[in-house]
C-alpha positions in Angstrom: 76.0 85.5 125.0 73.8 87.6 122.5 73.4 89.9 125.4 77.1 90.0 125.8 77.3 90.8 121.8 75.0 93.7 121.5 76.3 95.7 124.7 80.2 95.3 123.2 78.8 96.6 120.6 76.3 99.5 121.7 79.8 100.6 123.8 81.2 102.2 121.1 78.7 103.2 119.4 78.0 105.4 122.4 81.3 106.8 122.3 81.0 108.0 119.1 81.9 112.1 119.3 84.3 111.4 121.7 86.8 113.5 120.7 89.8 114.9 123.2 90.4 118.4 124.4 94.2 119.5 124.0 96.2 122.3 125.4 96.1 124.9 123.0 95.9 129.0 123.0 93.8 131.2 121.7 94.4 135.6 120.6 91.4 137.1 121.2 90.7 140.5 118.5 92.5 142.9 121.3 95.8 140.9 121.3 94.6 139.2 125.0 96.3 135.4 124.5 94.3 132.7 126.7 95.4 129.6 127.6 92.6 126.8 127.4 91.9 122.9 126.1 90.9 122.7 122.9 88.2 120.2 121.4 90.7 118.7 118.5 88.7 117.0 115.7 91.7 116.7 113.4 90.5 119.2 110.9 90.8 117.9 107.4 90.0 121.2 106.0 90.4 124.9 107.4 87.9 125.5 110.6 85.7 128.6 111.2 85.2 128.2 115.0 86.6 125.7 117.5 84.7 124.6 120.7 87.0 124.8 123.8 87.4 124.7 127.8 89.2 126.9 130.2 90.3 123.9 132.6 89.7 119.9 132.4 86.4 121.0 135.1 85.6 124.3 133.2 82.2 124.8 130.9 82.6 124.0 126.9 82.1 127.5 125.4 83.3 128.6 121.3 85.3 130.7 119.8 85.0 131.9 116.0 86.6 133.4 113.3 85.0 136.8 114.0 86.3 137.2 117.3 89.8 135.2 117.0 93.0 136.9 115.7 94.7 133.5 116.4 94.6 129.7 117.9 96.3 126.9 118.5 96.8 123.4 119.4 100.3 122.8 121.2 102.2 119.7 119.0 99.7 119.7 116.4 98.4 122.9 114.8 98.3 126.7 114.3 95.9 128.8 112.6 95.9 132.3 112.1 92.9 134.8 110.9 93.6 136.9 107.8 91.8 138.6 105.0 93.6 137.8 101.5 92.8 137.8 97.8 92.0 134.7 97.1 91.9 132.7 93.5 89.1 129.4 93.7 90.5 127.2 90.8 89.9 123.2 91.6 92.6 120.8 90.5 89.3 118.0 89.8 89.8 116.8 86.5 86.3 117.3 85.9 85.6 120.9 86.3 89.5 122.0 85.5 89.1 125.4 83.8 89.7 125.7 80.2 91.6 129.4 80.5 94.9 129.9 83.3 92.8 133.5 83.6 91.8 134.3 87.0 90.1 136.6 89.6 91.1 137.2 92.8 88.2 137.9 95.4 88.9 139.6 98.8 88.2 136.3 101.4 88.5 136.2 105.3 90.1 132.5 106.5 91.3 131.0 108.9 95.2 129.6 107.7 97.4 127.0 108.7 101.0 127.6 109.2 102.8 125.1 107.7 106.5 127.4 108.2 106.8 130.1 109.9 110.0 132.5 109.8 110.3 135.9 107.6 108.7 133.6 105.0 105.9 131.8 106.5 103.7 129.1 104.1 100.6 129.1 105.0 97.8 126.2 103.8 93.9 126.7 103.2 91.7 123.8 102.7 88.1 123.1 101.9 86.6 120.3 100.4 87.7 119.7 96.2 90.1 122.7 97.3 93.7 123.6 98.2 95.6 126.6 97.9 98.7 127.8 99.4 99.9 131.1 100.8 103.0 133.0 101.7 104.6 135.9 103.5 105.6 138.3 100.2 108.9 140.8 100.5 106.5 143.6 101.9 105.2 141.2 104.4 102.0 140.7 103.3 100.1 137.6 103.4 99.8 136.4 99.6 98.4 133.5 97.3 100.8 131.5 95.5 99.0 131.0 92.3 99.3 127.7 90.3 96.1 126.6 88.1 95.9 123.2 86.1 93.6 124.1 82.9 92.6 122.2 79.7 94.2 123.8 76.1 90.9 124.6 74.4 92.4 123.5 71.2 94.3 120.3 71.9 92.0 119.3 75.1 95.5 118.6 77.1 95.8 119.6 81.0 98.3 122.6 81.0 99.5 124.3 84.0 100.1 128.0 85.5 102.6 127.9 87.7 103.0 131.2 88.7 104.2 130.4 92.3 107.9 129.9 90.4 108.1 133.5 89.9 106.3 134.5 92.7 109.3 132.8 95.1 111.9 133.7 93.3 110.9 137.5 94.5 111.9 136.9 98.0 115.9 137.2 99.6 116.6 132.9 98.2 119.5 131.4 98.8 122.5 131.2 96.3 121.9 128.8 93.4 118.1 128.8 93.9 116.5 130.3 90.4 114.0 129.8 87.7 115.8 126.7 86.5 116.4 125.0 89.6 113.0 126.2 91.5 111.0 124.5 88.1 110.5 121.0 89.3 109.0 122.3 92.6 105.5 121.0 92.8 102.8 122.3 94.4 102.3 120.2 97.4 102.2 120.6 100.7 105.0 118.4 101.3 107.2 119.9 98.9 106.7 123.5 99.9 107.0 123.0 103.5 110.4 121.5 102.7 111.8 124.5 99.9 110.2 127.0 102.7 112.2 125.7 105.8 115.4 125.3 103.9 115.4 128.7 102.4 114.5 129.9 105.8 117.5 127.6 107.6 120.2 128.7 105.0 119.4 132.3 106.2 120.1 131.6 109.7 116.4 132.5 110.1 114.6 130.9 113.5 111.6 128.6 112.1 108.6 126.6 113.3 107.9 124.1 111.1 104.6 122.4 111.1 103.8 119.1 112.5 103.5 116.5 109.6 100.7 114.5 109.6 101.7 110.5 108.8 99.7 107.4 108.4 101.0 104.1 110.3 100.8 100.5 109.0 99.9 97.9 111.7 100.1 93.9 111.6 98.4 92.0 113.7 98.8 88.1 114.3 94.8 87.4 115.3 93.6 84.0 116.8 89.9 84.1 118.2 86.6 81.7 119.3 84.2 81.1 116.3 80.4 80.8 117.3 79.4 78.7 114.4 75.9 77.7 113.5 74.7 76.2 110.2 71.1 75.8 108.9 70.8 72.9 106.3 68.1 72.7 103.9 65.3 70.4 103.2 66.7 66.7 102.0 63.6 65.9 101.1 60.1 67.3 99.9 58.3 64.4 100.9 59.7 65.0 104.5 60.0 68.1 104.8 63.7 67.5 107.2 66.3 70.2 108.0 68.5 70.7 110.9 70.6 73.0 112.7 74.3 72.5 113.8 75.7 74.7 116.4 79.9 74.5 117.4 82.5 76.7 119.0 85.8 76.8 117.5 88.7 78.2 116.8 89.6 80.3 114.4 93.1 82.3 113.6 94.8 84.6 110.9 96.4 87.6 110.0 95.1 91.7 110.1 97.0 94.3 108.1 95.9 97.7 108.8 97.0 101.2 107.7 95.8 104.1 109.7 95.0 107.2 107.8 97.1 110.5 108.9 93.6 112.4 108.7 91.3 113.0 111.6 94.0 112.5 113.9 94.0 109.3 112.9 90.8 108.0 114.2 90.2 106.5 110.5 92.1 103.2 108.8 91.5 100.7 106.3 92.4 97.0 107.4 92.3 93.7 105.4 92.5 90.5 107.3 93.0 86.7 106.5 91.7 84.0 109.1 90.9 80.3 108.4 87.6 78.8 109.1 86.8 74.6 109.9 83.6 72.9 110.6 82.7 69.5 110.6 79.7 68.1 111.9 76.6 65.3 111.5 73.7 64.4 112.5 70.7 62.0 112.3 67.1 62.9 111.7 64.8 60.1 111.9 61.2 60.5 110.3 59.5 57.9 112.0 58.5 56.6 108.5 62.1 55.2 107.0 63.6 52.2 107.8 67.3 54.2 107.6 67.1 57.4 109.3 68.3 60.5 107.1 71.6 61.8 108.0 73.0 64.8 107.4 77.3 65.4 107.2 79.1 68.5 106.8 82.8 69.2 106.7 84.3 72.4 104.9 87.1 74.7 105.5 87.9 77.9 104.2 89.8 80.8 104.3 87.6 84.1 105.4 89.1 87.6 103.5 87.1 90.2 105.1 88.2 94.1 103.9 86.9 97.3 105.6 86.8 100.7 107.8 87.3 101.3 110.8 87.0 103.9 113.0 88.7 104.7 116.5 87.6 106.7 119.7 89.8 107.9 121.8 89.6 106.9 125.7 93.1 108.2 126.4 96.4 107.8 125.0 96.0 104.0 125.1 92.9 103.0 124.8 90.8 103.2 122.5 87.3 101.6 121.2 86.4 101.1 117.5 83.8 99.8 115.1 84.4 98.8 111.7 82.0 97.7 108.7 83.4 95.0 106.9 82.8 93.3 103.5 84.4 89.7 102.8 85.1 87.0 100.6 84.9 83.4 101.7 87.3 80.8 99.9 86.5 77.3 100.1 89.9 74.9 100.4 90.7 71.3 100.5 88.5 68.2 100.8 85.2 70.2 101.3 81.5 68.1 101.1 78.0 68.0 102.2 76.4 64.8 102.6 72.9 63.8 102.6 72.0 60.2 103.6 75.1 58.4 102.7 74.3 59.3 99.2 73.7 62.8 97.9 76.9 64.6 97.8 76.8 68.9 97.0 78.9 70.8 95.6 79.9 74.0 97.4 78.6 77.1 96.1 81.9 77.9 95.3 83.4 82.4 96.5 80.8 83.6 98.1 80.3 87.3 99.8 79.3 88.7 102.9 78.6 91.4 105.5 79.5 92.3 108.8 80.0 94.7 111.4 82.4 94.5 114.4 83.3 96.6 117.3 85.9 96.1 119.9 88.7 97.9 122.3 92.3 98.4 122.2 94.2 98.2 125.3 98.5 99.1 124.2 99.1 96.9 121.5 96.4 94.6 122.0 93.3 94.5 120.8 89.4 92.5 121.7 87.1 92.7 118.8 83.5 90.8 118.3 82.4 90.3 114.8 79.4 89.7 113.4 79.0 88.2 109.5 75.9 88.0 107.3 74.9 84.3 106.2 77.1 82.5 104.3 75.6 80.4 101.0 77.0 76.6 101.0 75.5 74.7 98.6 74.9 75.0 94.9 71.4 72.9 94.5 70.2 72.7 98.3 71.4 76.0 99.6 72.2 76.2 103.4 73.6 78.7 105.6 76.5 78.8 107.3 76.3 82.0 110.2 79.8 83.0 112.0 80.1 85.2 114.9 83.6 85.0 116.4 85.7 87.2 119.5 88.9 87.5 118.0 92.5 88.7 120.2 94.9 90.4 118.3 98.8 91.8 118.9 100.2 94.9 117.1 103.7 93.8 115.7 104.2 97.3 114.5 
């Protein structure tokens, strides 16, 4: 069995970097357009190269921002190369700026196109940083300005939103001015919607980006607990522990939400299963007349909370591993006993640690879980170890 465990979970460990190569396009600097598969991480923030293939049998090669006018990803993503003045103010509350002045340095980047039409939006993302730019009345490719700062004198967050004024110089459609363009934020969200309506009321043909959503799961879960507990000592004189070792069953309830980023390889899940032992045993000494005995019986409800992270097999399948961190609840009638006569308290919410890895097939999913040792006792100690191999169905 423990041989079983550690290749499930070595499996997708190995996987790790598996990432899928998509039809996509790339313009090299003379114009020359080549169709290809591109290696798609999910960029969170704006690339400076991208590894890709020719054909599914072709050699990996890459491309960079020095030799690439354009690329893309079909579905998913377009980015073009341009050279643009460029303002670096953070939004951070910690390091917001203290002045709306600014200074615009000459940058080369690869942007997303979020709309594009006579008026494209374009994004640019790095890490603490996102700015946004557009296609100006001359048809070049410009920032739209907007900079939260701190009033020097009354230490409250203020805000430049120059991107107001800066729209309002383009051909907008009727009723769209200062007063009615004010509560426009800037967010991604936001703009890509103001940009594709201006663009739609002007008859204009658009390509809007793809938007990038999480997705909640629920999954009923009902699995096979490997149990073992370690008892302590009952007495010094003696110097008697023991071991239990069951399999049972143990069931609950996952609830995960997959994050839209990294092409949604990343989610945060919370479960709730229920836990029961119950066990005894006798341990003669050879030197009492009664033999020590040793009874256990506990339930409780197992929270555990964590990360998880997917790899991609194909469209259907994929393996995962997830890092877990959990509360343990004891309920109902809960007690240790120690020769008919010492009863223990249970220690009571306790924490622990885990790791599990596992495969989904559709919407069902195989997972093994390992968790650290769990306290029992208040006085005595004890452990109490769990490794289950839990089944799961996606309801959503």
């Amino acid at each position: 069995m423990r041989k079983f465990l550690v290749a499930l979970i070595a499996l997708p460990l190995a996987a790790i970097g598996q990432i899928r190569y998509e039809k996509g396009y790339f313009i090299d600097n003379s114009g020359s357009k080549t169709e290809c598969l591109i290696r798609n991480p999910g960029w969170e923030h704006n690339p400076v190269k991208f590894e890709y293939m020719l054909d599914e049998s072709g050699q990996k090669d890459s491309r960079s921002i020095e030799n690439t006018r354009e690329f893309g990803i079909y579905e998913d993503a377009v980015y073009v190369r341009e050279n643009v003045a460029m303002e670096r103010s953070t939004s951070q509350l910690r390091n917001l700026p203290v002045s709306p002045k600014y200074k615009l340095e000459n940058e080369r980047h690869f942007l997303r196109i979020l709309v594009s039409g006579k008026s494209s939006l374009y994004s640019y993302g790095e890490s603490g940083l996102v700015k946004f730019f557009f296609t100006n009345k001359d048809g070049k490719i410009e920032q739209l300005i907007y900079i939260p700062y701190l009033n020097s004198g009354t230490s409250q967050i203020r805000h430049l939103n120059q991107f107001h004024s800066q729209i309002l110089t383009l051909e907008n459609c009727p009723g769209v001015n200062l007063t009615t363009i004010s509560t426009l934020k800037y967010k991604e969200d936001e703009l890509k919607e103001f940009f594709a309506k201006m663009s739609d009321c002007k008859g204009e043909k658009q390509t809007v980006s793809k938007v990038r959503k999480g997705k909640f799961q629920l999954k009923p879960m009902i699995g096979i607990g490997f149990f073992k507990l370690e008892t302590p000592q009952l007495n010094s004189a003696y110097d008697k522990s023991a071991e239990f070792s069951k399999v049972g069953f143990t069931y609950g309830v996952e609830a995960e939400f997959i994050l839209p980023s990294n092409r949604n390889k990343l989610a945060i899940l919370l479960d709730v299963n229920y836990n029961t032992f119950k066990d005894g045993k006798d341990l003669p000494d050879g030197a009492s007349i009664t033999d020590l005995r040793q009874d256990f019986k506990f339930a409780s409800l197992h929270v555990p909370f964590g990360v998880r992270y997917y790899m991609y097999l194909s469209d259907k399948t994929k393996l995962f591993v997830n890092p877990l961190v959990a509360a343990n609840f004891f309920i109902g009638d809960n007690y240790a006993l120690y020769h008919d006569q010492t009863k223990q308290d249970f220690a009571g919410t306790t924490i622990t640690y885990g790791f599990g890895a596992g495969i989904s097939v559709g919407a069902i999913n195989a997972e093994v879980r390992l968790m650290s040792p769990q306290g029992l006792t208040k006085s005595l100690g004890g452990d109490f170890y769990n490794t289950s191999l839990m089944l799961s169905y996606n309801l959503l």
